[in-house]
MARBA-3410 file (N, C-alpha, C, O; in Angstrom, 1 decimal):
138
37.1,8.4,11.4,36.7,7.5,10.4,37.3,6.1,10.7,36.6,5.1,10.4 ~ 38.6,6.0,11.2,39.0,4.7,11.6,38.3,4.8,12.6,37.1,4.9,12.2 ~ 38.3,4.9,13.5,37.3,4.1,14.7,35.8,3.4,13.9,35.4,2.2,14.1 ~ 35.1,4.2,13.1,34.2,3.4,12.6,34.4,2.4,11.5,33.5,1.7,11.1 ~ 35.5,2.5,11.0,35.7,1.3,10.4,36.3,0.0,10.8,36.0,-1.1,10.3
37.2,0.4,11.9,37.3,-0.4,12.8,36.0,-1.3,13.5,35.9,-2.5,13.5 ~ 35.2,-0.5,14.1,33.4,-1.1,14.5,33.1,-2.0,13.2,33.3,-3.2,13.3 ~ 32.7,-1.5,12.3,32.3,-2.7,11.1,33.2,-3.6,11.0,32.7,-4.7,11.0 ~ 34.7,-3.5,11.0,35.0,-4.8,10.7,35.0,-5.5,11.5,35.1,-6.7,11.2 ~ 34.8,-4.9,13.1,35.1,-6.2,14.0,33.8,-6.7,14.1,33.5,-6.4,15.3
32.8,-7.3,13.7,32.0,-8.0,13.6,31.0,-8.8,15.0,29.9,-9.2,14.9 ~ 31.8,-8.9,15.9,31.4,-9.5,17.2,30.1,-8.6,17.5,29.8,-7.8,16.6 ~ 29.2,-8.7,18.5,28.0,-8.2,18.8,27.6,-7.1,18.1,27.5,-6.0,18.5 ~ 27.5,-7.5,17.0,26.7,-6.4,16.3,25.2,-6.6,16.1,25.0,-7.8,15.9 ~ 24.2,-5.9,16.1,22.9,-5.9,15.9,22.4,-4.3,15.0,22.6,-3.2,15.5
21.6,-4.4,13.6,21.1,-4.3,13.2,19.9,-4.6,12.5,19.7,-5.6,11.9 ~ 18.6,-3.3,12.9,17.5,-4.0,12.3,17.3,-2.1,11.7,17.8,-1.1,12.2 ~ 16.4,-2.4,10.3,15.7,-1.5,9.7,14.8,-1.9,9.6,14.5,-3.1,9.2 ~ 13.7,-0.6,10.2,12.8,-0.4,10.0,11.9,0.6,9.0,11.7,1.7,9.4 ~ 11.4,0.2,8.0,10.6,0.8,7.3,9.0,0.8,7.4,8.3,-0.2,7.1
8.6,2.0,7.6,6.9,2.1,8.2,6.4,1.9,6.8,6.9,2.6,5.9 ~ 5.2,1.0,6.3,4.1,0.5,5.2,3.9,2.0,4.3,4.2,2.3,3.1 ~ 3.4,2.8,5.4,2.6,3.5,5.3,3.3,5.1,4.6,2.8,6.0,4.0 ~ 4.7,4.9,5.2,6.2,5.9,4.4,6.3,5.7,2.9,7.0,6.4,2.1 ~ 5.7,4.6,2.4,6.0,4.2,1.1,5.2,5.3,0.5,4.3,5.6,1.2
5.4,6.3,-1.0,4.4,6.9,-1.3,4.9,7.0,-2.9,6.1,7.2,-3.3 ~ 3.7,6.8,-3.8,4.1,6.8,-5.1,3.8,8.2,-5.7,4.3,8.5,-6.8 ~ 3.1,9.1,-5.1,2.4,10.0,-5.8,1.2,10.0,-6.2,0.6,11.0,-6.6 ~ 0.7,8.3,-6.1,-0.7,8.6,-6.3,-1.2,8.2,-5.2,-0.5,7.4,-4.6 ~ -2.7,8.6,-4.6,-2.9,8.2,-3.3,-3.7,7.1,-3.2,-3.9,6.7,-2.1
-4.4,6.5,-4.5,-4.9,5.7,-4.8,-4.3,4.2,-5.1,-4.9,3.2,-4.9 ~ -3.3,4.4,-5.5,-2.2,3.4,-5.8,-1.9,3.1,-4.3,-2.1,1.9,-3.9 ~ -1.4,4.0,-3.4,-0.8,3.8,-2.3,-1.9,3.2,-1.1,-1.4,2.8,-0.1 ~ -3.0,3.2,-1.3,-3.9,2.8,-0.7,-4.0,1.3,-1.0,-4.1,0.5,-0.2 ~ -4.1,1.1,-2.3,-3.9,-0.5,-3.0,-2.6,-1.1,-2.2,-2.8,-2.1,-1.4
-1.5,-0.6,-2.3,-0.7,-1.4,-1.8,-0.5,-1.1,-0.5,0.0,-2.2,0.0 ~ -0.6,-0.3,0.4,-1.1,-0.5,2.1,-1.7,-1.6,2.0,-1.1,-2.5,2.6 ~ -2.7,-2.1,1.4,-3.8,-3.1,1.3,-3.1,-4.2,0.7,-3.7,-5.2,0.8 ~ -2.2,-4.4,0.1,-1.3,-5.8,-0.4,0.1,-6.3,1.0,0.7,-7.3,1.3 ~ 0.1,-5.2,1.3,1.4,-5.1,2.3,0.6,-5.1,4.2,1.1,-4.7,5.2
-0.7,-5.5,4.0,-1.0,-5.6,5.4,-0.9,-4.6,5.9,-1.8,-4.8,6.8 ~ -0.6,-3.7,6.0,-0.3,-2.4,6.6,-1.1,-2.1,8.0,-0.7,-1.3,8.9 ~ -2.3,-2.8,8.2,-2.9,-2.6,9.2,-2.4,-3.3,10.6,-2.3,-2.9,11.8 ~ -2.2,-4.2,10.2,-1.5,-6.0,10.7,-0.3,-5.6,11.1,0.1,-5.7,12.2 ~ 0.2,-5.1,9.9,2.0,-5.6,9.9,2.4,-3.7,9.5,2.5,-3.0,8.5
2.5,-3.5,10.4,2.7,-1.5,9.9,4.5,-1.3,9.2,4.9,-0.4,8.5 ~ 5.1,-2.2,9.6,6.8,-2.3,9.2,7.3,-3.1,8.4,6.9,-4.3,8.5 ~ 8.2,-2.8,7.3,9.0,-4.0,6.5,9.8,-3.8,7.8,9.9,-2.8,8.4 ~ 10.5,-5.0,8.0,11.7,-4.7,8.8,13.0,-6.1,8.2,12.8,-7.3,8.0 ~ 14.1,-5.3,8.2,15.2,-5.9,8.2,16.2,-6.2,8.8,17.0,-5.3,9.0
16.4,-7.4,9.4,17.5,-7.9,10.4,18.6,-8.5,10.1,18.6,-9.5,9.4 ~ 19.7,-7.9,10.6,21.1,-8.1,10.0,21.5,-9.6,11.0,21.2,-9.6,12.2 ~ 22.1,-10.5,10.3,22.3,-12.1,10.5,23.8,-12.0,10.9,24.3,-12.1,12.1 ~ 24.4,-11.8,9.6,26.2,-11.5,9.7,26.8,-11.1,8.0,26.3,-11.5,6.9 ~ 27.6,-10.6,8.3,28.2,-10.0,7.2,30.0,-10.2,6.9,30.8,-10.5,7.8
30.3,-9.9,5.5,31.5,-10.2,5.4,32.4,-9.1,4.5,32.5,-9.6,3.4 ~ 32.8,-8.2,4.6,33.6,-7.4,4.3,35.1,-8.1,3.6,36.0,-8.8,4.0 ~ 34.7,-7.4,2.5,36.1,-7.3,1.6,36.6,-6.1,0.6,35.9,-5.9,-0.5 ~ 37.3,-5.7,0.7,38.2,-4.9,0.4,38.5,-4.7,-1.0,39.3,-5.5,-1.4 ~ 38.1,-3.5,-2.2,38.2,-3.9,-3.8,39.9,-3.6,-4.1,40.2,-2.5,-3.5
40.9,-4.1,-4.7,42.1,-4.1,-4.8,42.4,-3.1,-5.6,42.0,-3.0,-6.8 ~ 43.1,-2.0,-5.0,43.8,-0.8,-5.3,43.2,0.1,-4.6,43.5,1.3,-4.8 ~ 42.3,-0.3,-3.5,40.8,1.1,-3.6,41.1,0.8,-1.6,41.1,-0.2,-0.9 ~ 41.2,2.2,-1.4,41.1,2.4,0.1,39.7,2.8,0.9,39.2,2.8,2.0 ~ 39.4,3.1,-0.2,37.6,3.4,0.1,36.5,2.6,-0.2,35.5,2.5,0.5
36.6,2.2,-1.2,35.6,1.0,-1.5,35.6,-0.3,-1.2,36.4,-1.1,-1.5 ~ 34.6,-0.6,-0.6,34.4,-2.6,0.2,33.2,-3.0,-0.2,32.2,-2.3,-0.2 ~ 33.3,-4.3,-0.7,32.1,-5.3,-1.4,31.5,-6.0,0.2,32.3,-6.7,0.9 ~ 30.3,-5.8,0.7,29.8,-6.9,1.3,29.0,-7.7,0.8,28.2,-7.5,-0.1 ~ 29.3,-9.0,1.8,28.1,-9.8,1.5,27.3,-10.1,3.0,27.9,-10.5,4.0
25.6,-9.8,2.9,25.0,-9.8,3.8,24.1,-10.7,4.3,23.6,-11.1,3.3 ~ 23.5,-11.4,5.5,22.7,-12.4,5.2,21.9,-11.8,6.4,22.5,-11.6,7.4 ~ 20.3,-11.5,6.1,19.3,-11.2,7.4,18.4,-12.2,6.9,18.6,-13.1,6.1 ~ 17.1,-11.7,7.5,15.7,-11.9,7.8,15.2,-10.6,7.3,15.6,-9.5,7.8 ~ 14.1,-10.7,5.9,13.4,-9.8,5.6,11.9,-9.7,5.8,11.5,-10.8,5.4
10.8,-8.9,6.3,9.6,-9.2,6.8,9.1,-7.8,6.4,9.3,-6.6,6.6 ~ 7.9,-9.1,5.3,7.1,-8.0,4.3,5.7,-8.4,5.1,5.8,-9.6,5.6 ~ 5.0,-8.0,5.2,3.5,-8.3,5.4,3.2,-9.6,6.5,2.2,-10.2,6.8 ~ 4.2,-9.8,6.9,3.9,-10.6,8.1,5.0,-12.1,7.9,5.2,-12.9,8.8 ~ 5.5,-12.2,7.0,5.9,-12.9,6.0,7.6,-13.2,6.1,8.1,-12.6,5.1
8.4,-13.7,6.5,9.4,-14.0,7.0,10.6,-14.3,6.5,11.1,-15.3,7.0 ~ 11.5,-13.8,5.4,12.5,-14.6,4.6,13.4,-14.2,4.6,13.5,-13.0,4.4 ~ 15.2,-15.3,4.7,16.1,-15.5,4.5,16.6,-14.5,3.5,15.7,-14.5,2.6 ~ 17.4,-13.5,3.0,17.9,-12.6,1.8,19.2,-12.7,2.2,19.7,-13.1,3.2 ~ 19.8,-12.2,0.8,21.6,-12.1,0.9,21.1,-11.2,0.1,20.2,-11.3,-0.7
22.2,-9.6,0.6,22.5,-8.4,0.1,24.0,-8.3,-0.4,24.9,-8.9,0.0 ~ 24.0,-7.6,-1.1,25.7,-7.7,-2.0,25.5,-6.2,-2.1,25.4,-5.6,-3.2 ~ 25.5,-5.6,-0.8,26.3,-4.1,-1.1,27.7,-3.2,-1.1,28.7,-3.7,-0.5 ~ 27.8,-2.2,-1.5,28.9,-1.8,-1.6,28.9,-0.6,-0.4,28.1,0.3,-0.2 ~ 29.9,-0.9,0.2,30.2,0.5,1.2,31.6,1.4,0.5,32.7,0.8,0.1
31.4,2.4,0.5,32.4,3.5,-0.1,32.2,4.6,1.6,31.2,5.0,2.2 ~ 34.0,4.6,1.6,34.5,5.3,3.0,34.1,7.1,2.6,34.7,7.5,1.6 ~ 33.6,7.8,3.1,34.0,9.4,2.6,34.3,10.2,3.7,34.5,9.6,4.8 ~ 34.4,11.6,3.8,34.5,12.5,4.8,33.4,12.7,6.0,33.7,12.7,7.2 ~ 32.2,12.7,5.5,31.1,12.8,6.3,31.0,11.5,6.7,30.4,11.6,7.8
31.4,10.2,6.4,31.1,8.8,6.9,30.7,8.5,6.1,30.6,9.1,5.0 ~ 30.0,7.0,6.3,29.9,5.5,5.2,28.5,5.6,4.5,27.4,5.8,5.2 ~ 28.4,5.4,3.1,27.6,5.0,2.6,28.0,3.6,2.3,29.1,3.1,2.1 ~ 26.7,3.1,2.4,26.2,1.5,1.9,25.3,1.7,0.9,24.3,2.5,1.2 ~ 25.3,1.2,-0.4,24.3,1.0,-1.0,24.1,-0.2,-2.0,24.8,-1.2,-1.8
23.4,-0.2,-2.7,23.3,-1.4,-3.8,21.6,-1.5,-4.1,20.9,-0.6,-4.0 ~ 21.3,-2.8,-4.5,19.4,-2.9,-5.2,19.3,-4.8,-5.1,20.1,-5.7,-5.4 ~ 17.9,-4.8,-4.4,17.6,-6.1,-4.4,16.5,-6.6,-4.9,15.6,-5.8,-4.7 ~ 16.1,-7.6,-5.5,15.1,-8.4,-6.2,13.9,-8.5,-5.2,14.6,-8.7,-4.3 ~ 13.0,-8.6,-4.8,12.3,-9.0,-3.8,11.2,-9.4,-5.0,10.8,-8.7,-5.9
10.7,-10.9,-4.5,9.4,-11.1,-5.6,8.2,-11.6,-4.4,8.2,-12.5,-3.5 ~ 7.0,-10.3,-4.8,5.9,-10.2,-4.0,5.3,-11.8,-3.4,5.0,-12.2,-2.3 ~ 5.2,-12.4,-4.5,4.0,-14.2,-4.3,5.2,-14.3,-3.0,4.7,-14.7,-1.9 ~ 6.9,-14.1,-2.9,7.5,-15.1,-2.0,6.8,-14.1,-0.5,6.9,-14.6,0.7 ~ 6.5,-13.4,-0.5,6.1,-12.8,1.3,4.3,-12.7,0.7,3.6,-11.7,1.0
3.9,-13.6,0.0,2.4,-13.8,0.4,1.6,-12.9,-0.5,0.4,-13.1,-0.5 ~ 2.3,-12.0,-1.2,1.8,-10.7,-1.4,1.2,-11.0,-3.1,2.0,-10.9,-4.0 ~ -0.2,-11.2,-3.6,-0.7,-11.2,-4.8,-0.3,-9.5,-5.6,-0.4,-8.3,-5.4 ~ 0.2,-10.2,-6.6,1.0,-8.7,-7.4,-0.9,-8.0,-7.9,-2.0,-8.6,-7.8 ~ -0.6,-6.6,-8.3,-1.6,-5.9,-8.1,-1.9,-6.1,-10.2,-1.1,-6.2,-11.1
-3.9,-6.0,-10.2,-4.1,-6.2,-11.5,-5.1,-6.0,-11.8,-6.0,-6.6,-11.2 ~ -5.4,-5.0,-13.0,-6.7,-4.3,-13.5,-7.6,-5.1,-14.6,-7.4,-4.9,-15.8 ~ -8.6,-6.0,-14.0,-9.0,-7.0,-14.7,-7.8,-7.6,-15.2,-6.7,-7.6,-14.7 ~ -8.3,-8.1,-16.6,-7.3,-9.1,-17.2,-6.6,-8.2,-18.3,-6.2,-8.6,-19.4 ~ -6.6,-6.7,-18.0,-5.8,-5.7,-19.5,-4.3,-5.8,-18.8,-3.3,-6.1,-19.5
-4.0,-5.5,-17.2,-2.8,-4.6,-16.3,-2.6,-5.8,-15.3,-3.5,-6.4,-14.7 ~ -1.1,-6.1,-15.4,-0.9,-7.0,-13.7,0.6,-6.5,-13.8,1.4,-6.6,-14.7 ~ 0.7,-6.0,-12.6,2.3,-6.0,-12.3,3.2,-6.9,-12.3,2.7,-8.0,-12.5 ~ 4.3,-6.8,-12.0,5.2,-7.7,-12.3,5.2,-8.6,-10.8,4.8,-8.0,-9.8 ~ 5.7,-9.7,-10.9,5.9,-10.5,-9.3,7.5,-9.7,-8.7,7.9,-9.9,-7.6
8.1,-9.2,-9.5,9.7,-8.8,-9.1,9.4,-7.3,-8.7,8.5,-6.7,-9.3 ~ 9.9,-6.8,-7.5,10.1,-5.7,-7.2,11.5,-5.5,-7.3,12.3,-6.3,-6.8 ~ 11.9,-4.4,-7.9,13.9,-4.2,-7.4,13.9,-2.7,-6.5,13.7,-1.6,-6.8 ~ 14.3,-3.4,-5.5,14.4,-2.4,-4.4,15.9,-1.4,-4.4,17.0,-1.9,-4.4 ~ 15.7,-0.3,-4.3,17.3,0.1,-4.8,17.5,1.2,-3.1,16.7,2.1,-2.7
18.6,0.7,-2.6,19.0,1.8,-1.2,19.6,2.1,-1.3,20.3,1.6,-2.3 ~ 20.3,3.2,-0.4,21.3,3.9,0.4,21.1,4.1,1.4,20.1,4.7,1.7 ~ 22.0,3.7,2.2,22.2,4.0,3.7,23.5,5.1,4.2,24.6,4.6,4.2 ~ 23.4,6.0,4.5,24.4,7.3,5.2,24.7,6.5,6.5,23.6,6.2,7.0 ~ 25.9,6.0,7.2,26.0,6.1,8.4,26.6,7.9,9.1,27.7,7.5,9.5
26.6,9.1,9.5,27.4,9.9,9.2,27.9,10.0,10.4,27.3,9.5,11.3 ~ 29.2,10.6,10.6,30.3,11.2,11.7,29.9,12.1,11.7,29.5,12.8,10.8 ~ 29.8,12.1,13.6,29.3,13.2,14.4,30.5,13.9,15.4,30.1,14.9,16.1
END
């Protein structure tokens, strides 16, 4: 566990990108999910992808396991290219690191017309995206 905490903090050549496939997204309805394949390019652009910029680790006082980051990538929705800051929290465990936290993402900013049934239904422009990330010891 120290050696991989050690890796995160030292910061120098690090490269991260996530990838998420359009088409992995699934609500349960298959009709819905066909609508937004079709809002999110999916044909075009088959990946959200997330690229890590640089990040800053800090430490919560009293707490040997819990660290506040602050993160700065490149997020790319539908072809669509934008600047984000993430404020997640990493908690150290036995199995290895979770990261998690929830982000705002508003559709019109990556191009994306929010979805709407005549003039009765329109979704919201805010999406709040909520993750976790496992790194685990192997």
């Amino acid at each position: 566990m120290e050696t991989l905490l050690a890796l995160i903090l030292n910061r120098q050549s690090h490269k991260l990108i996530v990838t998420l496939p359009v088409k992995g997204l699934k609500s349960g309805d298959s009709r819905m999910d066909s609508i937004a394949y079709g809002k999110l390019k999916a044909e075009e652009f088959p990946d959200i992808v997330f690229k890590l910029e640089n990040y800053v680790v800090k430490p919560f006082p009293g707490s040997l396991f819990n660290y506040a980051l602050l993160v700065t990538g490149t997020l790319t929705i539908a072809g669509v290219e934008r600047e984000v800051v993430l404020e997640p929290i990493m908690v150290l465990g036995k199995d290895g690191i979770n990261l998690y936290g929830s982000q705002d993402v508003f559709q019109k900013d990556f191009g994306i017309t929010p979805y709407s049934l005549a003039v009765v239904v329109t979704t919201d422009n805010k999406i709040v995206v909520h993750y976790l990330i496992h790194l685990a010891l192997t």
